[in-house]
C-alpha positions, 0 to 999 in steps of 0.5 A: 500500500502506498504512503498517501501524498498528503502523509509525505508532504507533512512529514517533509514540511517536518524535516523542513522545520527541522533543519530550518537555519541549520541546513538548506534542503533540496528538493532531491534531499527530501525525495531522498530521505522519503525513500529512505524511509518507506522504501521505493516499493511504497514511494515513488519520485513521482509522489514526493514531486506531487508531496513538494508540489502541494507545499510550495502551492499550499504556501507551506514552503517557498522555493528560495535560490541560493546558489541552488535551488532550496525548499525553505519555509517563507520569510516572515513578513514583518508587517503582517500581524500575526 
């Protein structure tokens, strides 16, 4: 049975939390570390594609371009309340 979408895009936007500040993520190293997890009879790339695909257009996590291409959480904005 496989991990459904919604499942592996909060347990990325865990680890995004996680290292947050400490470590910049790639798309690749979250895709990764899924697999890692389940193992590729469970999750396919195709799955974390679509799991990363719901957090940057849920607003969750922002793609940020540091020399690379990273999946961070948004900035703060410090005029919005909150």
């Amino acid at each position: 049975m496989a991990i459904p979408i919604e499942q592996l895009a909060e347990e990325m936007y865990q680890m995004v939390v996680e290292y947050h500040g400490k470590k910049n993520l790639k798309a690749s190293d979250l895709t990764k570390a899924m697999i890692a997890k389940y193992g590729e009879d469970q999750v396919s790339k195709e799955d974390c594609k679509q799991a990363i695909r719901q957090l940057i257009d849920s607003g969750r996590c922002v793609y940020s371009y540091l020399g690379g291409s990273y999946i961070t959480l948004p900035k703060k904005d410090s005029a919005a309340p909150e």
